[in-house]
PyMOL Python script that loads the backbone (N, CA, C, O; Angstrom):
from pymol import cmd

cmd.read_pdbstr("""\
ATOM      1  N   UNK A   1       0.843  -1.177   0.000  1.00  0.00           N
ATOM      2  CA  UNK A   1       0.000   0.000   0.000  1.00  0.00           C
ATOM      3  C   UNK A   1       0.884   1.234   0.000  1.00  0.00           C
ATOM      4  O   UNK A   1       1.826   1.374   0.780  1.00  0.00           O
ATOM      5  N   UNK A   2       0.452   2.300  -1.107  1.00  0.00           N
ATOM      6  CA  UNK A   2       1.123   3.183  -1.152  1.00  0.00           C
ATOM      7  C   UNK A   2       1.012   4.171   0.419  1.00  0.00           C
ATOM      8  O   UNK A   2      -0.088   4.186   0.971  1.00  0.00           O
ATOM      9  N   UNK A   3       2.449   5.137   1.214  1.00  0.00           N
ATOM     10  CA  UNK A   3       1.968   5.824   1.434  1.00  0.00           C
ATOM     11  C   UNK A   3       1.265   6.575   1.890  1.00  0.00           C
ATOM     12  O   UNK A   3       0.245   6.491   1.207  1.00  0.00           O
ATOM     13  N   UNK A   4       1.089   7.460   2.803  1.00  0.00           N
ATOM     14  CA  UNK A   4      -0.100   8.319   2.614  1.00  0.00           C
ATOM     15  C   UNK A   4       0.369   9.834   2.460  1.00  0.00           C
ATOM     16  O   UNK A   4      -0.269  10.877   2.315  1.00  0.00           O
ATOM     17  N   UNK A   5       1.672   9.564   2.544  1.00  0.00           N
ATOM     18  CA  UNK A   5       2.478  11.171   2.592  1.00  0.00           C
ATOM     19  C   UNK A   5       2.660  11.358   1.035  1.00  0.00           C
ATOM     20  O   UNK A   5       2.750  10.228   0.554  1.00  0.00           O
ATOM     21  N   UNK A   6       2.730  12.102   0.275  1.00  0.00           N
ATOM     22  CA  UNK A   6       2.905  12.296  -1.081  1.00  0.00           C
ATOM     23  C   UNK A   6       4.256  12.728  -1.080  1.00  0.00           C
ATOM     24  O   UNK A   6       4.643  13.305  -0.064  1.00  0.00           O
ATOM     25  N   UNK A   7       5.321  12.506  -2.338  1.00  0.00           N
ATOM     26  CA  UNK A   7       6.634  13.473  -2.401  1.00  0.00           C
ATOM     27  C   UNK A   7       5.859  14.482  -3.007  1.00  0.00           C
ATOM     28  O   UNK A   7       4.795  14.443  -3.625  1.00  0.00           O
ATOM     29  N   UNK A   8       6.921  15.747  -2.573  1.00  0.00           N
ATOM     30  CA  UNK A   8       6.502  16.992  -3.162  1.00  0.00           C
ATOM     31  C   UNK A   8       6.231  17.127  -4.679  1.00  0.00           C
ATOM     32  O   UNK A   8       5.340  17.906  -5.014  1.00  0.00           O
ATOM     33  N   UNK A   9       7.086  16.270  -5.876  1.00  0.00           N
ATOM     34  CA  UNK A   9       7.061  16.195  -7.164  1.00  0.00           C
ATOM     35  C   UNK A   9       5.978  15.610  -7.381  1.00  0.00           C
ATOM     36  O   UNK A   9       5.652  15.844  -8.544  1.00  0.00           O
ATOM     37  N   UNK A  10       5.031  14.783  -6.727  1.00  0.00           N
ATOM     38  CA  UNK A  10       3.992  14.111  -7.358  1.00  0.00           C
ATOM     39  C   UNK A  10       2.973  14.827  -7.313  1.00  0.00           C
ATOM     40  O   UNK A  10       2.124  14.952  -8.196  1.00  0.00           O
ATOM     41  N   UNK A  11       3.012  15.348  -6.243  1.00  0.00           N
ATOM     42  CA  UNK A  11       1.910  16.944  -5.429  1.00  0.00           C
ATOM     43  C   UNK A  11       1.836  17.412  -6.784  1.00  0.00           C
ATOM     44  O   UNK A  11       0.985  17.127  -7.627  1.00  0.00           O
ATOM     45  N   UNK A  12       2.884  18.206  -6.892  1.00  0.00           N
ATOM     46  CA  UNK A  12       3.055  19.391  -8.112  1.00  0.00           C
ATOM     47  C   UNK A  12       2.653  18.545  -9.889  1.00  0.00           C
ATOM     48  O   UNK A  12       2.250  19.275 -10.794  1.00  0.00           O
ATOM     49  N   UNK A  13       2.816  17.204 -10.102  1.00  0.00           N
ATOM     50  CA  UNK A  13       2.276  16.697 -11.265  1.00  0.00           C
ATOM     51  C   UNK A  13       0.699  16.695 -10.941  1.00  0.00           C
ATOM     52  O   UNK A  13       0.059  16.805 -11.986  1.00  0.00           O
ATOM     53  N   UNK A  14      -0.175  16.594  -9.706  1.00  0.00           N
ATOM     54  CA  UNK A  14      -0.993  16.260  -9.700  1.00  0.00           C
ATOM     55  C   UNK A  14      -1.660  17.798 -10.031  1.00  0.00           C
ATOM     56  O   UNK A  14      -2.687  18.053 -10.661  1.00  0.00           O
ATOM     57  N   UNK A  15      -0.789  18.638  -9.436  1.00  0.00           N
ATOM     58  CA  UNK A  15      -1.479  19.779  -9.577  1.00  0.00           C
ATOM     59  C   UNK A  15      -1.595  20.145 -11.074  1.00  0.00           C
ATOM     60  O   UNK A  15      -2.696  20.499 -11.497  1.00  0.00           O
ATOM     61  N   UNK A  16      -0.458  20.080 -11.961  1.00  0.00           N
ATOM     62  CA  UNK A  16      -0.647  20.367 -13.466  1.00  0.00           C
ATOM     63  C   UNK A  16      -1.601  19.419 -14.176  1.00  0.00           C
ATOM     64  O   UNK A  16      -2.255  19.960 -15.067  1.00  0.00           O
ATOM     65  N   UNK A  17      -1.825  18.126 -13.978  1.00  0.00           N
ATOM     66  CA  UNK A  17      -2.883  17.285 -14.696  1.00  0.00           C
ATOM     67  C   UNK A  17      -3.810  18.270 -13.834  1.00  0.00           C
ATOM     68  O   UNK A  17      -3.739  19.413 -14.285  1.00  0.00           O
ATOM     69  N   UNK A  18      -4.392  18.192 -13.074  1.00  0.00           N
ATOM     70  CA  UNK A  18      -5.607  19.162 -12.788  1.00  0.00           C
ATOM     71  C   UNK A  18      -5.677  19.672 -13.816  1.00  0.00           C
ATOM     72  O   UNK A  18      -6.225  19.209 -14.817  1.00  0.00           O
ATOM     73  N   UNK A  19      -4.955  21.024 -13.675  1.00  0.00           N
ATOM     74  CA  UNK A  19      -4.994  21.726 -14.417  1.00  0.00           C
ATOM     75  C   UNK A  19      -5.310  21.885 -15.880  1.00  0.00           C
ATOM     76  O   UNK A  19      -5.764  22.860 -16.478  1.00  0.00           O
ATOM     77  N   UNK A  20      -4.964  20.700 -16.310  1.00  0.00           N
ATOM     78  CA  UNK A  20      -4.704  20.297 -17.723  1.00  0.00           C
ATOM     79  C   UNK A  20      -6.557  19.460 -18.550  1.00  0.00           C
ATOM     80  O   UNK A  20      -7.002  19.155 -19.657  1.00  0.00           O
ATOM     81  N   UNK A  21      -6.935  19.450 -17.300  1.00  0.00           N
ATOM     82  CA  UNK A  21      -8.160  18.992 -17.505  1.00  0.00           C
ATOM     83  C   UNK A  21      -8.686  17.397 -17.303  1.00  0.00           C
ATOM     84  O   UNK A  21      -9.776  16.858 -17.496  1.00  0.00           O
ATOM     85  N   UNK A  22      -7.314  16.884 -16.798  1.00  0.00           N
ATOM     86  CA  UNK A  22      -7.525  15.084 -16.946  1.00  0.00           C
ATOM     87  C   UNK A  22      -8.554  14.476 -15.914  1.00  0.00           C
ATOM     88  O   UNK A  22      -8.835  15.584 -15.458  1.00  0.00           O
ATOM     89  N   UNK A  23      -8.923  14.078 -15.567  1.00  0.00           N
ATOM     90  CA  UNK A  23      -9.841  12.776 -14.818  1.00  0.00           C
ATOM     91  C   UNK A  23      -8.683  12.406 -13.772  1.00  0.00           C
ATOM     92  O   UNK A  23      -7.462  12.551 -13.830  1.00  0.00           O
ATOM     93  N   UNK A  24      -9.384  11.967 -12.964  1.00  0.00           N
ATOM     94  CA  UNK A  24      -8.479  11.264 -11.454  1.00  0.00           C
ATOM     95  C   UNK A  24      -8.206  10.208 -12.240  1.00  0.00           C
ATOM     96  O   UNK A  24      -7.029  10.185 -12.603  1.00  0.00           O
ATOM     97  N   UNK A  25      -8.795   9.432 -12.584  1.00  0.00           N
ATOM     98  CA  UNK A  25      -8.360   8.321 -12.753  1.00  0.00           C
ATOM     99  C   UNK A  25      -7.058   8.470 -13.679  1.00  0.00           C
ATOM    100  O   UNK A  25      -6.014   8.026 -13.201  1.00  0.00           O
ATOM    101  N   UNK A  26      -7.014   9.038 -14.932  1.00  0.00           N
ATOM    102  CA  UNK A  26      -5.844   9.545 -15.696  1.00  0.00           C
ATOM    103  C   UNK A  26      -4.621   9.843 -15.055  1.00  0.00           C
ATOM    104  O   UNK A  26      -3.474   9.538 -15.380  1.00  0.00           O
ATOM    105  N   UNK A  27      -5.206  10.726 -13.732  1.00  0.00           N
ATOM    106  CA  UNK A  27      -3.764  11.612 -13.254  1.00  0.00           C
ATOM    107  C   UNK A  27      -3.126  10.468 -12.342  1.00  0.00           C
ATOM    108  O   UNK A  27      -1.967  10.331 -11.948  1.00  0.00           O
ATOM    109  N   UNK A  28      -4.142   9.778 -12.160  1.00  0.00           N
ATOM    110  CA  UNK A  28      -3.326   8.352 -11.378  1.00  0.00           C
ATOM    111  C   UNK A  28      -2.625   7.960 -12.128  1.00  0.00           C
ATOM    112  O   UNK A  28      -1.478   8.282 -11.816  1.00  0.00           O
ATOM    113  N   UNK A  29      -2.674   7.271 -13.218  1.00  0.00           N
ATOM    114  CA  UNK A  29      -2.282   6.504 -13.958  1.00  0.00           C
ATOM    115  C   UNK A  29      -1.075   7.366 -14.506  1.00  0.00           C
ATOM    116  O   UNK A  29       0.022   6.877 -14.238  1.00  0.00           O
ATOM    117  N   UNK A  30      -1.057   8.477 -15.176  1.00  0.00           N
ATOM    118  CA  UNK A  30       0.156   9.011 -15.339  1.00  0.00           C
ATOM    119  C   UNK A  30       0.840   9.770 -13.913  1.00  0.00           C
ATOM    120  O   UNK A  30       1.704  10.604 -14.185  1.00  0.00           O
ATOM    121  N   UNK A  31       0.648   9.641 -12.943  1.00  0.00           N
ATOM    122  CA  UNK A  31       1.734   9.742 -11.701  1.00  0.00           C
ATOM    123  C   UNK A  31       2.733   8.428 -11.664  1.00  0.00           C
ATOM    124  O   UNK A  31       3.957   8.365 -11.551  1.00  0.00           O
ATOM    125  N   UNK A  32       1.669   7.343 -11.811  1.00  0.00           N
ATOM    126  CA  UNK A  32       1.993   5.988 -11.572  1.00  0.00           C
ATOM    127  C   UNK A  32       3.171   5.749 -12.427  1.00  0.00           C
ATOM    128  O   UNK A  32       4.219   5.439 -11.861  1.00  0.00           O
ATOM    129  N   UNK A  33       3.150   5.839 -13.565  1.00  0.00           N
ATOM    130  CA  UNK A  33       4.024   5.833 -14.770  1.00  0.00           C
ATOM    131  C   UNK A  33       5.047   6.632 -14.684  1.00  0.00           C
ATOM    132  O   UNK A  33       6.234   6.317 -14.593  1.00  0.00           O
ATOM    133  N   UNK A  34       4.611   7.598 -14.714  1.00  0.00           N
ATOM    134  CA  UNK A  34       5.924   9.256 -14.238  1.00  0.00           C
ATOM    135  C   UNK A  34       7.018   8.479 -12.968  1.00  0.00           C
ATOM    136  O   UNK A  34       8.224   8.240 -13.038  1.00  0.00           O
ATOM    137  N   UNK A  35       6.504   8.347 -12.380  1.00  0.00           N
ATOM    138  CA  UNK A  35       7.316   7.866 -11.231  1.00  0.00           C
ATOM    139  C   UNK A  35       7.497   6.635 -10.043  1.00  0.00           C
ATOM    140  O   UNK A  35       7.927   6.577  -8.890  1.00  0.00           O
ATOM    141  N   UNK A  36       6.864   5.631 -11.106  1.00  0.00           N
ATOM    142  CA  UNK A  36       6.793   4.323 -10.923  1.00  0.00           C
ATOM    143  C   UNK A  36       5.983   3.988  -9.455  1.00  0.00           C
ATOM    144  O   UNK A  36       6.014   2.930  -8.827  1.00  0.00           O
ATOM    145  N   UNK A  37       5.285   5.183  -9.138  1.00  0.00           N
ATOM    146  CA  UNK A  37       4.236   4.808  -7.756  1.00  0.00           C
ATOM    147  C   UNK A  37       3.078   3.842  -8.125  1.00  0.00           C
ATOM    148  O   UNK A  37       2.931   3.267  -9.204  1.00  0.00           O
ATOM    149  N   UNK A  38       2.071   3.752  -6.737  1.00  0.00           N
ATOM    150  CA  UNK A  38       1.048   3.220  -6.771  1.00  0.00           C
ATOM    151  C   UNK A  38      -0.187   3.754  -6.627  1.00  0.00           C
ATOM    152  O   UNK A  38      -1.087   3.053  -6.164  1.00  0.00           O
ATOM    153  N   UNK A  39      -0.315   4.485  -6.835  1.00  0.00           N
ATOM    154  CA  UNK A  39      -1.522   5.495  -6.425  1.00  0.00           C
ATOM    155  C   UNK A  39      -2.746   5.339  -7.186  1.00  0.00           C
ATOM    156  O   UNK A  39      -2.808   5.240  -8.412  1.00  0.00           O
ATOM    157  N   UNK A  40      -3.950   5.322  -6.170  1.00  0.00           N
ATOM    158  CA  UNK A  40      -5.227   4.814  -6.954  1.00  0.00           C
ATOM    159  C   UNK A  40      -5.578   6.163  -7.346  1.00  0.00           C
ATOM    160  O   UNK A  40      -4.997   7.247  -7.320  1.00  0.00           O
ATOM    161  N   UNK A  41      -6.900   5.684  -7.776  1.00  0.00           N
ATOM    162  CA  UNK A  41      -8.059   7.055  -8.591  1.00  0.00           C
ATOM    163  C   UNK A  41      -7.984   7.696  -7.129  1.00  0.00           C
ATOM    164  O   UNK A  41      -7.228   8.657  -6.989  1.00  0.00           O
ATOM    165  N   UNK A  42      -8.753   7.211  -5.971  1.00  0.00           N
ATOM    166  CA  UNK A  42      -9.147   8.098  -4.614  1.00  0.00           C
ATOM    167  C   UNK A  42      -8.474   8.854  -4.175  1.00  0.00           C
ATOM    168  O   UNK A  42      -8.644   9.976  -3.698  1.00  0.00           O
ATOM    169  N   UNK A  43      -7.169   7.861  -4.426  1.00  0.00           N
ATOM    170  CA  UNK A  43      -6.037   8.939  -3.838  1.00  0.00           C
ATOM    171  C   UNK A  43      -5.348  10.006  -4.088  1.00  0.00           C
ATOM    172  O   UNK A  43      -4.803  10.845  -3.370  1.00  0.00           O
ATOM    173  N   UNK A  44      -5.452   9.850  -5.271  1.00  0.00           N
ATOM    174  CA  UNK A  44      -5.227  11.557  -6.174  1.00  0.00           C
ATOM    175  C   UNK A  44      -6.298  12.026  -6.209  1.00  0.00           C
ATOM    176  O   UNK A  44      -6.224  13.173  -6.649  1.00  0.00           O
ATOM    177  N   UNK A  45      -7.951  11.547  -5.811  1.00  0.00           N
ATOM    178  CA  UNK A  45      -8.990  12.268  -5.421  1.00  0.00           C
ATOM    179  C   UNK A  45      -8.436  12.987  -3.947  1.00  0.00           C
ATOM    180  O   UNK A  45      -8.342  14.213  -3.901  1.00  0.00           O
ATOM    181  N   UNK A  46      -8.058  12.098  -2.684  1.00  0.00           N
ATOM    182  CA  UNK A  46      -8.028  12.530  -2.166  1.00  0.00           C
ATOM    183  C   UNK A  46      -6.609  13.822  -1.601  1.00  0.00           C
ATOM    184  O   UNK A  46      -6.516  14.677  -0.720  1.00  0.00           O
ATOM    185  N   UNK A  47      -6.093  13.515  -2.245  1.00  0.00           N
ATOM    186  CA  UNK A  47      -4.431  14.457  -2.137  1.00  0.00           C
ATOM    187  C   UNK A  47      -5.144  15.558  -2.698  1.00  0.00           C
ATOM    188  O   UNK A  47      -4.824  16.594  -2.117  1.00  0.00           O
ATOM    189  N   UNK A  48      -6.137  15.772  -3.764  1.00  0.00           N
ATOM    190  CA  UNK A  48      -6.057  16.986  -4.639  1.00  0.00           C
ATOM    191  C   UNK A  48      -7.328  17.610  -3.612  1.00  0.00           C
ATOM    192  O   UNK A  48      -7.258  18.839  -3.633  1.00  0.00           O
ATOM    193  N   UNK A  49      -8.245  17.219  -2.895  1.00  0.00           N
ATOM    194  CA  UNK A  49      -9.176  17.406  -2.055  1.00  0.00           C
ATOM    195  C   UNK A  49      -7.830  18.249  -0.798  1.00  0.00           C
ATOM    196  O   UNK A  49      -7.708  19.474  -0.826  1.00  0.00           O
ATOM    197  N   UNK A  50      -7.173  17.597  -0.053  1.00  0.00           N
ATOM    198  CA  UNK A  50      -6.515  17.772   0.814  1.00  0.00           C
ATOM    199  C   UNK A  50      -5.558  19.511   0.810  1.00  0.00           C
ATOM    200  O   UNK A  50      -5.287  20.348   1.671  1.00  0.00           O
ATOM    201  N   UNK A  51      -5.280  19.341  -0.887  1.00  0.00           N
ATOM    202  CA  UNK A  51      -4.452  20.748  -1.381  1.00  0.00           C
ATOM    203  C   UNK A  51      -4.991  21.721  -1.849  1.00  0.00           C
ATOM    204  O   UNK A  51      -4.487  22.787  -2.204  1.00  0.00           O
ATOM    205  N   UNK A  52      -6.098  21.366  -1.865  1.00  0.00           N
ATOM    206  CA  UNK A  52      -7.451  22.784  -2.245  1.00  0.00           C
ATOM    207  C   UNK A  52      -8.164  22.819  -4.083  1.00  0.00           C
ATOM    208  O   UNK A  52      -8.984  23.621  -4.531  1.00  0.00           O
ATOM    209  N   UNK A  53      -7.528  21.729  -4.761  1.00  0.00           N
ATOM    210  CA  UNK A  53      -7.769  21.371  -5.572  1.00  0.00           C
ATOM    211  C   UNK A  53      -8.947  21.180  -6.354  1.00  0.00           C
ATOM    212  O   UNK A  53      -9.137  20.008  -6.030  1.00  0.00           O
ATOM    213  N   UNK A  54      -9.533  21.342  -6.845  1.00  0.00           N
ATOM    214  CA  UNK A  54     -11.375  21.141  -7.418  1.00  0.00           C
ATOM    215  C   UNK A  54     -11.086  20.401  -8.554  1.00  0.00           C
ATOM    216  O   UNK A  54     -10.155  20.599  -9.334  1.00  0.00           O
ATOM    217  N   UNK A  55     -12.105  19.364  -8.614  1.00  0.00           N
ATOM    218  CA  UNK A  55     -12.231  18.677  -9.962  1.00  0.00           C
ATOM    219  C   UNK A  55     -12.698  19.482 -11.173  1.00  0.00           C
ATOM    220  O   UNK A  55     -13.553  20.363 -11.262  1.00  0.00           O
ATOM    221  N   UNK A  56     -12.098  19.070 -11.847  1.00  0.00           N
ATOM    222  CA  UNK A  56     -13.075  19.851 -13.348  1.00  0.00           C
ATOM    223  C   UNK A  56     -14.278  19.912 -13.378  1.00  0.00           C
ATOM    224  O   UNK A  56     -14.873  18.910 -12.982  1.00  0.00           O
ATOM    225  N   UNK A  57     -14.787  20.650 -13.676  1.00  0.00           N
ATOM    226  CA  UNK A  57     -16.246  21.027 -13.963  1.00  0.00           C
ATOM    227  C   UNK A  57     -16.708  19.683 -15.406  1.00  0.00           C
ATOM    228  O   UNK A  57     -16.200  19.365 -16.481  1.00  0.00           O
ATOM    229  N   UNK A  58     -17.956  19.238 -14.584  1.00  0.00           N
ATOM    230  CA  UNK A  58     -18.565  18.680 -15.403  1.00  0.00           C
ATOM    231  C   UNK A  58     -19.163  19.565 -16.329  1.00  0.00           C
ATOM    232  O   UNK A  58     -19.818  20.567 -16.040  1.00  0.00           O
ATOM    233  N   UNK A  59     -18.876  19.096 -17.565  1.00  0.00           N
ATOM    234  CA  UNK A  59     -19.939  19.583 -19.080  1.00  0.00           C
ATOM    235  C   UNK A  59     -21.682  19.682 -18.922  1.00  0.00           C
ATOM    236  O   UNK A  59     -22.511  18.827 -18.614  1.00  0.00           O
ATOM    237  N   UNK A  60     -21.796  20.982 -19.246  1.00  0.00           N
ATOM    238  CA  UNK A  60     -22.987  20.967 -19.536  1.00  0.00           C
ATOM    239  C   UNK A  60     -24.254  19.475 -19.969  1.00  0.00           C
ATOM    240  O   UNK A  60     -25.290  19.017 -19.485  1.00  0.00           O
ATOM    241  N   UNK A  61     -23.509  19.239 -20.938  1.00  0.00           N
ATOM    242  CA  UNK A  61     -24.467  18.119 -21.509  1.00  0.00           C
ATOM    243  C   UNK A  61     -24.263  16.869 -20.865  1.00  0.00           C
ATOM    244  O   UNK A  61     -24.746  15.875 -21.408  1.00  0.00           O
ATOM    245  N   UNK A  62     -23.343  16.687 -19.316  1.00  0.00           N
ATOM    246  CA  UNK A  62     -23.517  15.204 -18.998  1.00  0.00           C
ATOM    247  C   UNK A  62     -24.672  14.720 -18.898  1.00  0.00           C
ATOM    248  O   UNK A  62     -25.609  15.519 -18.903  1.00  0.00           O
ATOM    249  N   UNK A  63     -24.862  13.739 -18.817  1.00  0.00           N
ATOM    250  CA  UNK A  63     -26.207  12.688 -18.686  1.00  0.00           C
ATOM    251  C   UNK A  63     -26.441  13.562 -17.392  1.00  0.00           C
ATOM    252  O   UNK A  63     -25.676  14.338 -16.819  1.00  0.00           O
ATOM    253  N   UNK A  64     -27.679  13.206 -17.128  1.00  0.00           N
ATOM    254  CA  UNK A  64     -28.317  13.756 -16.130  1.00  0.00           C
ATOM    255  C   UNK A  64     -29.202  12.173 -15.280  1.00  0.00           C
ATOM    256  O   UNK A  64     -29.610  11.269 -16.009  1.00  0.00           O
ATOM    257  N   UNK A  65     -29.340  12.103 -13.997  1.00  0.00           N
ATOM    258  CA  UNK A  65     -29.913  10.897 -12.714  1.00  0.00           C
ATOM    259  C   UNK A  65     -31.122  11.246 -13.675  1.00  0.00           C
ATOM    260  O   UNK A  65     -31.184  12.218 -14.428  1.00  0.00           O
ATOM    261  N   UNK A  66     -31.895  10.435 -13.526  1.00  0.00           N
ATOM    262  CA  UNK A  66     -33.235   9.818 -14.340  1.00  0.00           C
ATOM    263  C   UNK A  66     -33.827  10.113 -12.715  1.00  0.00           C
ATOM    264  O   UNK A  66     -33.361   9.716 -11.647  1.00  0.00           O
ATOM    265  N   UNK A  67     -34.679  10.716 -12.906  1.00  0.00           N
ATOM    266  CA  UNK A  67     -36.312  10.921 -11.521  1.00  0.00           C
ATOM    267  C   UNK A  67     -36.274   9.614 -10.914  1.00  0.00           C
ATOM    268  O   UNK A  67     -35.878   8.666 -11.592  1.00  0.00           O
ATOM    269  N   UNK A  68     -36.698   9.422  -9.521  1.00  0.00           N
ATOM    270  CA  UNK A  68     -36.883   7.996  -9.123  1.00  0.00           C
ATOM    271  C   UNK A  68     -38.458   8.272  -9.092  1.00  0.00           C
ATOM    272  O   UNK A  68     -39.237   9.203  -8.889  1.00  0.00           O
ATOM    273  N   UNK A  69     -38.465   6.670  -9.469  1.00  0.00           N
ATOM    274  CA  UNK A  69     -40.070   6.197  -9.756  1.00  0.00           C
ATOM    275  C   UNK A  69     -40.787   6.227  -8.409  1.00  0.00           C
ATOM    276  O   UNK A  69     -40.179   5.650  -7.508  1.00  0.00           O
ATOM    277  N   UNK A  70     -41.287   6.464  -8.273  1.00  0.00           N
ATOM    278  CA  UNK A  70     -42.499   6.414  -7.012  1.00  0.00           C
ATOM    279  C   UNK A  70     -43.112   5.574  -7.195  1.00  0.00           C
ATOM    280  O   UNK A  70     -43.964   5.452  -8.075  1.00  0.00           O
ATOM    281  N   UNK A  71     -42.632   4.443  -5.983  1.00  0.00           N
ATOM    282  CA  UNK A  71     -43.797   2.844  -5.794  1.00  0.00           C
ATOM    283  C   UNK A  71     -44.817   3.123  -5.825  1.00  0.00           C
ATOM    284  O   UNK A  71     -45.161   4.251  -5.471  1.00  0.00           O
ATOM    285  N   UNK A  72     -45.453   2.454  -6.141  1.00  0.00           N
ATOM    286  CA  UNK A  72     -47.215   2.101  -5.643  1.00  0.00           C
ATOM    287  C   UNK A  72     -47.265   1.784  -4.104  1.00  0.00           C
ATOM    288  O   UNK A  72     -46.227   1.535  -3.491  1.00  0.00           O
ATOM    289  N   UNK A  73     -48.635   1.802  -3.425  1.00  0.00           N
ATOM    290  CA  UNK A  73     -48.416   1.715  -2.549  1.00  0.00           C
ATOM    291  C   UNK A  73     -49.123   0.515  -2.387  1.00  0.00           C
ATOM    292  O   UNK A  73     -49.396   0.196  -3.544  1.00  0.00           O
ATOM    293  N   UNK A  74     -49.558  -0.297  -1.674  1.00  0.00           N
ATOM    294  CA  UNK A  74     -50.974  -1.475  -1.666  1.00  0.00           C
ATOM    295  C   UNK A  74     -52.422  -0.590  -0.904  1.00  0.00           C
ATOM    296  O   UNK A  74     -52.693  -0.219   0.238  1.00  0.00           O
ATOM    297  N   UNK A  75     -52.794  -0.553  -1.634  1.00  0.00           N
ATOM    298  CA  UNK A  75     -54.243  -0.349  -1.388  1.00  0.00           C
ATOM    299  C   UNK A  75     -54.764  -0.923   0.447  1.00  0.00           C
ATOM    300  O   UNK A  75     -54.884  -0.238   1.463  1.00  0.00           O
ATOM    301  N   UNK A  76     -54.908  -1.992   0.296  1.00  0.00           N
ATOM    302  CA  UNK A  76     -54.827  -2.724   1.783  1.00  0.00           C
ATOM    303  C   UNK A  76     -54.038  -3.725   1.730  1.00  0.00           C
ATOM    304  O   UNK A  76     -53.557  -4.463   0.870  1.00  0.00           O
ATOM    305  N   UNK A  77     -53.999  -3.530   3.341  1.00  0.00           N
ATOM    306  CA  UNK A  77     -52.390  -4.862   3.410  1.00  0.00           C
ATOM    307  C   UNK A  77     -52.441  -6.052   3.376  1.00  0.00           C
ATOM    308  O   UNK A  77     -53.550  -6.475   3.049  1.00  0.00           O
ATOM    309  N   UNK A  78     -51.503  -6.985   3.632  1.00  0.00           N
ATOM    310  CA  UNK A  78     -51.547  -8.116   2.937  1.00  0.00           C
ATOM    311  C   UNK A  78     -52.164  -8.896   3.989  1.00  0.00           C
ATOM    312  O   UNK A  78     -52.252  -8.475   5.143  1.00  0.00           O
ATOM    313  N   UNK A  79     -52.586 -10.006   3.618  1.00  0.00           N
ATOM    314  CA  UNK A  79     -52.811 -11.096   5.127  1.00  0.00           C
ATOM    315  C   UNK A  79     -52.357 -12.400   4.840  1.00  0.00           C
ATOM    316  O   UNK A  79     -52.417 -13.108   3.834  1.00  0.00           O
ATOM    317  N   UNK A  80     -51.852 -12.553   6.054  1.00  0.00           N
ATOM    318  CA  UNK A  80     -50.905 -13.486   6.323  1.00  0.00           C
ATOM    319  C   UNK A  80     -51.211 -15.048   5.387  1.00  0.00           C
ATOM    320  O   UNK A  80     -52.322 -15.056   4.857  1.00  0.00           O
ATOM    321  N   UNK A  81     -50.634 -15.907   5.224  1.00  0.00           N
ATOM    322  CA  UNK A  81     -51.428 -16.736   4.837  1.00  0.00           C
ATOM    323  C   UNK A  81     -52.029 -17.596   5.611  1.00  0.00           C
ATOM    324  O   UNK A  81     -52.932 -18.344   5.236  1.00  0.00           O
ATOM    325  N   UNK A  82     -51.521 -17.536   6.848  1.00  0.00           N
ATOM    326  CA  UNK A  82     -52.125 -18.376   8.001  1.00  0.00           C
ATOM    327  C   UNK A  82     -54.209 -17.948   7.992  1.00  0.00           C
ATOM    328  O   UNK A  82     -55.262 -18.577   8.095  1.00  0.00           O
ATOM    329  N   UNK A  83     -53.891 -16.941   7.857  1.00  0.00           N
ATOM    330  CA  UNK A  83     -54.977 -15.672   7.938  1.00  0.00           C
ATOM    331  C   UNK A  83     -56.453 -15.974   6.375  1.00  0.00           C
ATOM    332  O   UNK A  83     -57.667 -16.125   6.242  1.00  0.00           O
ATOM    333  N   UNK A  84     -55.299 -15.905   5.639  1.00  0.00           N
ATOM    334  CA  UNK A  84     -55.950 -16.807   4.792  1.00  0.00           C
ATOM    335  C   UNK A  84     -56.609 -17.944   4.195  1.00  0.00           C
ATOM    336  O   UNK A  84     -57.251 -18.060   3.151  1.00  0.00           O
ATOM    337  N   UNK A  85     -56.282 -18.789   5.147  1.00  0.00           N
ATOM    338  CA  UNK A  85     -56.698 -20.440   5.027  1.00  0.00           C
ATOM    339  C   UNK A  85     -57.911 -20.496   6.285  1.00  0.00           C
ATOM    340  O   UNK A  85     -58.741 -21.400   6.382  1.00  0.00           O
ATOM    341  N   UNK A  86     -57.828 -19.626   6.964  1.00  0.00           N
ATOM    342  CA  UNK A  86     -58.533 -19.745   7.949  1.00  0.00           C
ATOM    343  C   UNK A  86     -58.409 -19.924   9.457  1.00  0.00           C
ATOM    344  O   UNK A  86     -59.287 -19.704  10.291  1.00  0.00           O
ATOM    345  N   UNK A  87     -56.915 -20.448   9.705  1.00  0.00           N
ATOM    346  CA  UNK A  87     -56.681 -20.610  10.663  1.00  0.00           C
ATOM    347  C   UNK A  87     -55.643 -19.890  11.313  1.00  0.00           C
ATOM    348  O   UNK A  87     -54.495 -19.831  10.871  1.00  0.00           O
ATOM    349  N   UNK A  88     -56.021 -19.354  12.333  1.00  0.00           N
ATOM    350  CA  UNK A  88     -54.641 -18.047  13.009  1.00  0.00           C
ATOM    351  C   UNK A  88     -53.810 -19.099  13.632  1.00  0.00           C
ATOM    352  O   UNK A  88     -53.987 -20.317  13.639  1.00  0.00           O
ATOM    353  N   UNK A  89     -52.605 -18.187  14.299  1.00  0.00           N
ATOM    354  CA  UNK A  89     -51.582 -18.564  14.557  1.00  0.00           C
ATOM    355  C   UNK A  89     -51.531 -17.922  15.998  1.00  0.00           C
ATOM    356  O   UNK A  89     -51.612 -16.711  16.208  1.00  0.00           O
ATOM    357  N   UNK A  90     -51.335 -19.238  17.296  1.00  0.00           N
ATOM    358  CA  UNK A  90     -51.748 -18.904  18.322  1.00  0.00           C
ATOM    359  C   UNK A  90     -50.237 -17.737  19.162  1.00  0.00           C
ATOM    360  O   UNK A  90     -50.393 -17.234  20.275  1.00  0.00           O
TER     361      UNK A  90
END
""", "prot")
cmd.dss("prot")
cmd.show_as("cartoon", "prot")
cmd.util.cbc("prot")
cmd.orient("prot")
């Protein structure tokens, strides 16, 4: 497990991919490469969170959450099947 202290050079790459417009996941992957670390997506989520960093602005036209459906409700409730056959349950 990588870490949790960053070197200062990886700080400063993370800060120019920011900049540059890339995806966490990207800037992982080229830290990783740059300097043969291990660093996940979160963690260059979270280092760039930690240094005051903001993700890129999502595009206008991303997909947008779809409304959640509103269940039905039951009319009246159910009965048991004990309830149903006729005979309760002592």
């Amino acid at each position: 497990m990588q870490s949790s202290t960053w070197v200062p050079e990886h700080s400063q790459a993370l800060r120019e991919y920011v900049a540059k417009g890339m995806s966490h996941s990207e800037i992982a992957d080229a830290i990783n490469s740059r300097f043969g670390s291990a660093y996940s997506r979160n963690a260059a989520i979270g280092r760039g969170r930690r240094i005051g960093l903001t993700a890129p602005d999502r595009p206008e036209d991303a997909p947008k959450r779809p409304p959640k459906a509103e269940t039905q409700r039951l009319k009246t409730p159910r009965l048991r099947a004990a309830e149903v056959e006729g005979t309760k349950l002592a």
